[in-house]
MARZA-708433 format. One record per residue (C-alpha): x, y, z; residue number from 0; residue in one letter. Coordinates in Angstrom, 3 decimals. Layout:
BEGIN
         u         v         w   nr  rest
         X         Y         Z  NUM     a
...
END
This chain:
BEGIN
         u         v         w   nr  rest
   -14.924    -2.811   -92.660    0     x
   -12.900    -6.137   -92.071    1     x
   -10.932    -7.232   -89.686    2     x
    -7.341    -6.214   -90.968    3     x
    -8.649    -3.050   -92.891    4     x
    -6.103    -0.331   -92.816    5     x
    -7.681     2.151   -94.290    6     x
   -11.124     3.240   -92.915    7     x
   -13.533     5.443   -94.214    8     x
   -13.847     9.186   -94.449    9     x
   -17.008     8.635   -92.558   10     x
   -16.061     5.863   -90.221   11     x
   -13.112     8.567   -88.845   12     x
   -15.320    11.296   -88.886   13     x
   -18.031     8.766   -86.919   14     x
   -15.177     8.132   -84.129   15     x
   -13.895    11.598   -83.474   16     x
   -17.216    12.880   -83.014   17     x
   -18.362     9.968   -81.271   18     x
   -14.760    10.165   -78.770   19     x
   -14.037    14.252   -79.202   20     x
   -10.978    14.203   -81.113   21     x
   -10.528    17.081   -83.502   22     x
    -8.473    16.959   -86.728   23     x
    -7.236    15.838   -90.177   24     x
    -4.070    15.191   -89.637   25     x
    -2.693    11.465   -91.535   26     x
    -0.901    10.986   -88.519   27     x
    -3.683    11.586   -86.119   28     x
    -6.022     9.280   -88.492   29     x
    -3.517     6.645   -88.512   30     x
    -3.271     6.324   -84.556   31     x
    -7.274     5.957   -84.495   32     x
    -6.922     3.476   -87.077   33     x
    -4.780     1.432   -85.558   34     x
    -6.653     1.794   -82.269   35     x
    -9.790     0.472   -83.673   36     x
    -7.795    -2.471   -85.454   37     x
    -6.256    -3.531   -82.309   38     x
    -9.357    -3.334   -80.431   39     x
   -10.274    -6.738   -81.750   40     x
    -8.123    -8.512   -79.987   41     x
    -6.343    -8.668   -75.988   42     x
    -3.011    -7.571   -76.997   43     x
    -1.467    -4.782   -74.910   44     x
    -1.052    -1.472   -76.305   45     x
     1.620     1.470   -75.500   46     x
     0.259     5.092   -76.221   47     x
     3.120     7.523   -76.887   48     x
     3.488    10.830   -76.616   49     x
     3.701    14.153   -75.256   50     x
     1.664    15.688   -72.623   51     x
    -0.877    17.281   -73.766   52     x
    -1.442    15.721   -76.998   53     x
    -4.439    13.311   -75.957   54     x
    -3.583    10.369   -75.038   55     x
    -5.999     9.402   -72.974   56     x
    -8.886     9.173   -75.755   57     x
    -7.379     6.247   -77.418   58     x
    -7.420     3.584   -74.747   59     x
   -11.460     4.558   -74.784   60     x
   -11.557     3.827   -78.265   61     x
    -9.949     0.496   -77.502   62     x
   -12.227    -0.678   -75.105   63     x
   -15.409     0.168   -77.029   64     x
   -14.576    -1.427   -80.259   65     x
   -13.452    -4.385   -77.887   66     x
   -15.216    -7.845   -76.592   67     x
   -14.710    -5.665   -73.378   68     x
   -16.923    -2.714   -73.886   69     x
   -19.666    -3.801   -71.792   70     x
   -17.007    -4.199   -69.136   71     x
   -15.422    -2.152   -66.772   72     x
   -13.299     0.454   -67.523   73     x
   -10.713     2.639   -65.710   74     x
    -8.097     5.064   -65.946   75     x
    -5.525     5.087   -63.442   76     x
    -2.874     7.842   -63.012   77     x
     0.407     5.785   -61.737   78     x
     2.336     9.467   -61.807   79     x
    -0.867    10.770   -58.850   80     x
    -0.441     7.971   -56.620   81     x
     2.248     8.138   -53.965   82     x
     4.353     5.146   -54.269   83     x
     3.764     3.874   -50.778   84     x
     0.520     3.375   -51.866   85     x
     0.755     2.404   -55.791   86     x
     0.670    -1.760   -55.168   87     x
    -2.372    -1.248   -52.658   88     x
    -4.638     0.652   -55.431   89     x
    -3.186    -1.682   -58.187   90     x
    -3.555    -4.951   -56.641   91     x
    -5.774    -4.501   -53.423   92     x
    -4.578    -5.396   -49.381   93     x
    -5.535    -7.409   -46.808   94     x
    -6.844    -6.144   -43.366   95     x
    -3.538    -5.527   -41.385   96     x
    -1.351    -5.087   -44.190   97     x
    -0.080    -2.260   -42.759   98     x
    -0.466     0.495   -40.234   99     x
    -4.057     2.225   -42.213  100     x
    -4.698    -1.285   -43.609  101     x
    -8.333    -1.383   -41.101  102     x
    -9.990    -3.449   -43.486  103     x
    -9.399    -5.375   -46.842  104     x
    -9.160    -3.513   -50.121  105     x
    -9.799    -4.369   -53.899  106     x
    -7.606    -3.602   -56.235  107     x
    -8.236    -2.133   -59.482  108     x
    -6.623    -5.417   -60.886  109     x
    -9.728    -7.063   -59.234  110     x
   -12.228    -4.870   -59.314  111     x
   -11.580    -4.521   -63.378  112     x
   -11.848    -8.125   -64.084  113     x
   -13.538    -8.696   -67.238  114     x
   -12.917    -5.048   -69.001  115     x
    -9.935    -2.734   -69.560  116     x
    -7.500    -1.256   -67.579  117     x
    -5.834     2.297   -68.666  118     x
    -2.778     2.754   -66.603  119     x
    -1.391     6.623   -67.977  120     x
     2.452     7.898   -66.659  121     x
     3.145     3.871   -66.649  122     x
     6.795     5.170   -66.750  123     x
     6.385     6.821   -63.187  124     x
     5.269     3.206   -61.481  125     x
     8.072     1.914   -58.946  126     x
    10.596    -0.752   -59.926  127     x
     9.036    -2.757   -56.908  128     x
     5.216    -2.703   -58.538  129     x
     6.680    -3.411   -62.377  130     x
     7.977    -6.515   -60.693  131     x
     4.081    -6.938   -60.105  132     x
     2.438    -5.354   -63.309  133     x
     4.734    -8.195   -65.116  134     x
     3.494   -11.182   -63.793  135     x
    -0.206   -10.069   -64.087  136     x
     0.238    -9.553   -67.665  137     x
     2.260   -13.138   -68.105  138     x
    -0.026   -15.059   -66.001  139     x
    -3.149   -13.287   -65.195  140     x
    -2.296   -13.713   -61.357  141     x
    -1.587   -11.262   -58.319  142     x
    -1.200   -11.313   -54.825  143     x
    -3.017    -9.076   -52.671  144     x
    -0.703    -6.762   -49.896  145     x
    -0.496    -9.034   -46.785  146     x
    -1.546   -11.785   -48.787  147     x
    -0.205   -15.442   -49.725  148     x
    -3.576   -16.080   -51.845  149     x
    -2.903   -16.247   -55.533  150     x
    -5.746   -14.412   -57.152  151     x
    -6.835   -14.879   -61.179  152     x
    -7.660   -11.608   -62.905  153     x
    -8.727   -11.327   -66.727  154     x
    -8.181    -7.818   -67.874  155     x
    -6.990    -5.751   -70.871  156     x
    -4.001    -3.081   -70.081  157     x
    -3.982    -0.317   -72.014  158     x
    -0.920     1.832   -70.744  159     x
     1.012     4.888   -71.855  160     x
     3.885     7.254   -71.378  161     x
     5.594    10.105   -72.700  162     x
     8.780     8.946   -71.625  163     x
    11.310     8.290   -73.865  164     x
    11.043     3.911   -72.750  165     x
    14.706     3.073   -74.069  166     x
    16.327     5.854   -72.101  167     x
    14.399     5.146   -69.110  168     x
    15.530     1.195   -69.584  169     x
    19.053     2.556   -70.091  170     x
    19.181     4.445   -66.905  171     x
    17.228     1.707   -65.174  172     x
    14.208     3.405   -64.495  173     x
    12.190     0.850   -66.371  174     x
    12.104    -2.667   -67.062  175     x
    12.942    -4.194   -70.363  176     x
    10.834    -6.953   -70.348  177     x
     8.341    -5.313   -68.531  178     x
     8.528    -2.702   -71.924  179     x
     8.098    -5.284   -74.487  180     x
     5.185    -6.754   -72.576  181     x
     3.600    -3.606   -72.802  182     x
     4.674    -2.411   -76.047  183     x
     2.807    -5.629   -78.353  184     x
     1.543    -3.010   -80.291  185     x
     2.481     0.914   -79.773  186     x
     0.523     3.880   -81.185  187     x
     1.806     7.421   -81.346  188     x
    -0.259    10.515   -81.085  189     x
     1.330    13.281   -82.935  190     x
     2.262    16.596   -80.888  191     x
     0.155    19.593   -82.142  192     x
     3.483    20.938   -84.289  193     x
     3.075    18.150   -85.903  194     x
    -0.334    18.984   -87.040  195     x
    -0.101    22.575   -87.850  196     x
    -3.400    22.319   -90.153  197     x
    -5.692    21.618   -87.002  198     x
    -4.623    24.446   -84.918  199     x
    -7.083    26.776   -86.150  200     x
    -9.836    23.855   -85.615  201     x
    -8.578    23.259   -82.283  202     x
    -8.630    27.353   -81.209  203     x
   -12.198    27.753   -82.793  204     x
   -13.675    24.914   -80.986  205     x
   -12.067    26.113   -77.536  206     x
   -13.132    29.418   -78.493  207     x
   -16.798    28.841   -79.278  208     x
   -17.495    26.426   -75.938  209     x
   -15.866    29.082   -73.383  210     x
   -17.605    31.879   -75.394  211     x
   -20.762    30.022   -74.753  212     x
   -20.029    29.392   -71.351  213     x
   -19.209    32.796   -70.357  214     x
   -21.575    34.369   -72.236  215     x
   -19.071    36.064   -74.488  216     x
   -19.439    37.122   -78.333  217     x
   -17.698    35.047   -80.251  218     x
   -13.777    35.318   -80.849  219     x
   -12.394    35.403   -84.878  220     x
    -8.503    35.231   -85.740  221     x
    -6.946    37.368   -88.900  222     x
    -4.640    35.796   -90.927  223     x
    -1.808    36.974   -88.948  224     x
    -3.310    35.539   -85.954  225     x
    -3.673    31.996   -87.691  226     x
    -0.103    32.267   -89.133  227     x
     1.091    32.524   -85.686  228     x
    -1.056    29.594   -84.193  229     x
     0.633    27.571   -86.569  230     x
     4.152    28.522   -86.042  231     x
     3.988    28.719   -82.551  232     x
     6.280    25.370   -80.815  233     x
     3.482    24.088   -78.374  234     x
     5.485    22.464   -74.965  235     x
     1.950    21.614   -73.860  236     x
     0.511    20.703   -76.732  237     x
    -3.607    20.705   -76.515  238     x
    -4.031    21.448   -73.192  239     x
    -1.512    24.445   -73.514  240     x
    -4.093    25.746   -76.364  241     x
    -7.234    25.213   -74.638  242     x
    -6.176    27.168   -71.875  243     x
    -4.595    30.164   -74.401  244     x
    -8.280    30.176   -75.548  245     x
   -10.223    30.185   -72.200  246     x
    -7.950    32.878   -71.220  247     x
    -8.605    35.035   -74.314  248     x
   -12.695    34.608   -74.187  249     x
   -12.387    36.397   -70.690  250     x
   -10.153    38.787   -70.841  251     x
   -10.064    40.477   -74.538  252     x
   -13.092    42.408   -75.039  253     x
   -12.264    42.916   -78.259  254     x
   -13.101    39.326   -79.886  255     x
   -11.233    40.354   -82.937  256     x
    -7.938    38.694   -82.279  257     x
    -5.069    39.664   -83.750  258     x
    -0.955    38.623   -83.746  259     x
     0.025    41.346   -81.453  260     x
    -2.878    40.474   -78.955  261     x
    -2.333    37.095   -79.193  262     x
     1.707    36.972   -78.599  263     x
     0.516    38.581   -74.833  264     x
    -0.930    35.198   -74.130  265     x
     2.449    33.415   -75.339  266     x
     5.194    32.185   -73.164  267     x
     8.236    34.816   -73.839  268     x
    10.720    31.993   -74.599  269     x
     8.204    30.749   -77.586  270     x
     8.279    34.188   -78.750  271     x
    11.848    34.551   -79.285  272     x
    14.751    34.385   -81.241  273     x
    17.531    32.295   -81.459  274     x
    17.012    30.336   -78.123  275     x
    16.983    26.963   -78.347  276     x
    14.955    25.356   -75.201  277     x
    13.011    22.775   -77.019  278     x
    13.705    18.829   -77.081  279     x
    10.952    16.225   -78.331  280     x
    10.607    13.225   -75.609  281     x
    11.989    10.986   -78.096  282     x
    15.422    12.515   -77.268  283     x
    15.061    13.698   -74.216  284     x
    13.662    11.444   -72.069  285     x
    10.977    12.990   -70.098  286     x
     9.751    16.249   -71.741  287     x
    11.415    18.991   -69.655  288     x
    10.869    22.257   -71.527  289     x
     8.250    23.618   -69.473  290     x
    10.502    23.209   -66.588  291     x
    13.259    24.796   -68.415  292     x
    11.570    27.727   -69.877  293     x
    10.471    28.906   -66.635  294     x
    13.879    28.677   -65.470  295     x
    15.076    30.494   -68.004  296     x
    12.630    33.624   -67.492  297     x
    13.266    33.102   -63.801  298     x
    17.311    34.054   -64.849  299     x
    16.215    36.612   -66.740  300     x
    14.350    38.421   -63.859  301     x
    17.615    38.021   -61.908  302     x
    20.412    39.085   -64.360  303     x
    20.181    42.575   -63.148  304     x
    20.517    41.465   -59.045  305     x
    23.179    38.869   -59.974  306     x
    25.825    41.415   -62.185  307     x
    25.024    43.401   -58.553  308     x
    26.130    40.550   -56.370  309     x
    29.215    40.345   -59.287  310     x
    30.524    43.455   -58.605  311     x
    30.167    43.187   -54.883  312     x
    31.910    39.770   -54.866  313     x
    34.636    41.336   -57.057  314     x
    35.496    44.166   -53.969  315     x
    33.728    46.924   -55.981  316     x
    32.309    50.408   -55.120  317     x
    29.131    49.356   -53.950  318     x
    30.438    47.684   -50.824  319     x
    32.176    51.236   -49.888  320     x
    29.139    52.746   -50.299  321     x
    26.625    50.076   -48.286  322     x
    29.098    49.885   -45.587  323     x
    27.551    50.709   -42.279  324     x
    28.480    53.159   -39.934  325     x
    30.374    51.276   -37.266  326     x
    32.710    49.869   -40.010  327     x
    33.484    53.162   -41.332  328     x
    34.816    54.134   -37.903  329     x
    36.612    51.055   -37.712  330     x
    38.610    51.608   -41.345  331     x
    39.452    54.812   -40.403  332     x
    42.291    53.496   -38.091  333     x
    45.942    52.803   -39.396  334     x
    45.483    49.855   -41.448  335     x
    48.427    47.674   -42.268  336     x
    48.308    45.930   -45.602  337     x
    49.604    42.332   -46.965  338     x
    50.932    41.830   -50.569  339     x
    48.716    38.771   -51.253  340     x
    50.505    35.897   -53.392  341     x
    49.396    35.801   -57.104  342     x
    48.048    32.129   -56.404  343     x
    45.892    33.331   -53.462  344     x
    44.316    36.141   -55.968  345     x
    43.542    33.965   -58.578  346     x
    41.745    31.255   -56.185  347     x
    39.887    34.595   -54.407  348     x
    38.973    35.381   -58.015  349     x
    37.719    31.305   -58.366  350     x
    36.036    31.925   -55.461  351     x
    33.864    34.493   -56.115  352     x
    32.580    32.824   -59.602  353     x
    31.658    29.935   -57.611  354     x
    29.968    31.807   -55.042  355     x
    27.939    33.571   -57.897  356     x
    27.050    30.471   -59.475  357     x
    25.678    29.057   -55.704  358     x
    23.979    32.123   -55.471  359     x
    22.173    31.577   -58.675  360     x
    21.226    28.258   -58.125  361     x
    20.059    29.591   -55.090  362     x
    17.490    31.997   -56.283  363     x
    16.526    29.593   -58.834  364     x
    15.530    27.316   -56.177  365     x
    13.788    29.632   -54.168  366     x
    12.158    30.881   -57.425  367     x
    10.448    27.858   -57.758  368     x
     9.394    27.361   -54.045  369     x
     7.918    30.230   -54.277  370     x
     5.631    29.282   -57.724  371     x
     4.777    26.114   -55.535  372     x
     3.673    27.866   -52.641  373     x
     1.640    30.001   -54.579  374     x
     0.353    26.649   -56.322  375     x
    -1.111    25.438   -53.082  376     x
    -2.389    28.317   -51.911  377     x
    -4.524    29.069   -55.051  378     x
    -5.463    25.317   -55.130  379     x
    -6.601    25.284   -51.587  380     x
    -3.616    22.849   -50.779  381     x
    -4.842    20.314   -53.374  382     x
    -1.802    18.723   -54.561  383     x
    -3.217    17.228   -57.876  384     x
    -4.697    20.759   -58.726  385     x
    -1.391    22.087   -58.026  386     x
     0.717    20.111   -60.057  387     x
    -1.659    21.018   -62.839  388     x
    -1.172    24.212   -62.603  389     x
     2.772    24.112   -62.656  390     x
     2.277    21.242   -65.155  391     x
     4.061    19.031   -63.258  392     x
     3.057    14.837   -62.398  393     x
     1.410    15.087   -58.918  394     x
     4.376    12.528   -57.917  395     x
     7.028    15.469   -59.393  396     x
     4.787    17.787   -57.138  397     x
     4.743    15.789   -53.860  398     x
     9.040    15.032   -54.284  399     x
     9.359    18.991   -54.753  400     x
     7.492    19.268   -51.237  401     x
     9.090    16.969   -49.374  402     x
    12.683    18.297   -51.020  403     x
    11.885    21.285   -49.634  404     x
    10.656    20.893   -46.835  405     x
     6.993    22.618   -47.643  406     x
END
């Protein structure tokens, strides 16, 4: 294969996704490992794009081995795990003293990677402060420790990536421009699962067989019906949302014969219905959101029935007669002498009690989700990376949520 070849083999793709895990046919999935390899070759930053889920993180290992670099170091770094207090001293390394923990000096992974590749993933998360920093090591090559006024030489390959939408996030100044084009030399986008509807059933029977064989469980088959729905289903989480629809499956079916109706159990209820639009690809959103928002949404579901309650209470209905307690009944049953309110004053009561049902929403919402986090913690033993992967959330997302809230 030359240098510039766009189009590799049959066998040279097949070579690499066995050889790296990736399952698939998709042209758009081939493409982004063709362009991987390609770029390889040289030391030009790359951008990965896309959704969570979809895979990302296999590519910048594909880059490094098919590089001058692959018998150098390589590591992933998750800028979205790492509390920003802390971001610039795992990046870039600090002296003894830097600050208050600073009891001896630190390499950073800047240093430490000298000579191979660097894979910074959620490089949209990283702090204005430390893509001030990230800049000038890709410009110059140079860094300064924390606590440091020693200008340190560093020759490594960044491979970064995102599922931010980067223009938005430049537009709302949550990212730097030139920062952006500095990492985006060359970008490659990995398709969301939707997108490849003819791997789905690959992707399911591969799941399928390894948790089958690693709980000792015969072996699960879909009908037709089954498959149909695979395919049509939206996919927020992409690959990791149908790995886990799998694992859960092997264990808990004992019937491996898997049809539609047992497999729409496993299915979030807002993928499952009609006429509700919750979906938004990152390209037009921003950050992908839908998870959020679909939970939200069955949350206010849940509550519809308490919240036409707190409606009618708010409105001076029966209900407040009847959950009156006793004291106040002897009270009302003294000579009462009654106002003539102004119409203004009614109509601003009745304003009043929409926004006090609208707080009170909110309010549930919120405590809604404390709650899921809570539970989150618990079940992970208080590990907050475990728990933001179980509410599908950046560990950074997680750790604002807890402080918001006091937890």
């Amino acid at each position: 294969m030359t240098f510039w070849q766009l189009n590799m083999t049959q066998q040279e793709l097949l070579a690499i996704k066995q050889r790296f895990g990736i399952i698939g046919t998709n042209a758009q999935l081939n493409r982004a490992i063709e362009v991987a390899v390609q770029v390889a070759r040289t030391d030009l930053s790359v951008l990965v794009t896309g959704e969570s889920g979809v895979g990302k993180e296999h590519f910048p290992k594909i880059i490094h081995a098919f590089s001058a670099r692959k018998h150098g170091a390589y590591f992933a770094v998750n800028c979205g795990a790492i509390p920003e207090g802390t971001i610039d001293s795992e990046l870039f390394g600090h002296e003894k003293g830097a600050f208050t923990d600073a009891k001896s000096e630190h390499k950073g992974y800047f240093e430490i990677a000298d000579g191979g590749t660097l894979f910074l993933d959620e490089v949209g998360e990283l702090p204005l402060q430390t893509q001030v920093r990230l800049l000038r090591v890709l410009e110059t090559g140079e860094f300064l420790r924390m606590g440091s006024s020693t200008v340190r030489k560093t020759n490594v390959r960044v491979v970064a990536a995102t599922n931010l939408n980067m223009r938005q996030a430049i537009d709302e100044g949550r990212f730097r421009e030139d920062l952006y084009y500095r990492l985006n030399t060359v970008e490659i986008r990995v398709p969301a699962l939707r997108e490849r509807k003819e791997d789905i059933p690959l992707l399911f029977r591969k799941f399928a067989v390894d948790f089958c064989n690693r709980y000792q469980m015969p072996p699960l088959s879909l009908n037709e019906d089954a498959t149909r729905l695979l395919q049509n289903t939206y996919w927020r989480g992409n690959i990791r949302q149908l790995k886990n629809l799998a694992e859960q499956i092997a264990v808990i079916e004992m019937d491996h014969q898997i049809n539609a109706d047992t497999l729409r159990k496993y299915l979030p209820a807002e993928e499952n219905q009609q006429g509700i639009v919750l979906r938004g690809p990152v390209q037009q959103t921003g950050k992908d959101y839908s998870h959020e928002i679909g939970i939200l949404y069955n949350m206010v579901l849940q509550n519809k029935k308490e919240l036409e309650e707190i409606k009618t209470l708010l409105a001076g209905g029966r209900d407040l007669e009847m959950s009156r307690p006793r004291d106040l009944e002897e009270i009302s049953s003294q000579p009462t002498i009654t106002i003539a309110q102004p119409t203004e004053t009614a109509s601003r009561k009745h304003v009043d009690a929409e926004t006090a049902e609208e707080v009170e929403a909110s309010l549930r919402i919120e405590d809604a989700e404390i709650d899921r986090i809570k539970r989150a913690l618990e079940v992970s033993g208080g590990n907050r990376k475990v728990a933001a992967d179980k509410l599908d959330i950046s560990e950074r997302t997680l750790y604002r949520k807890i402080k918001e809230y006091g937890l």
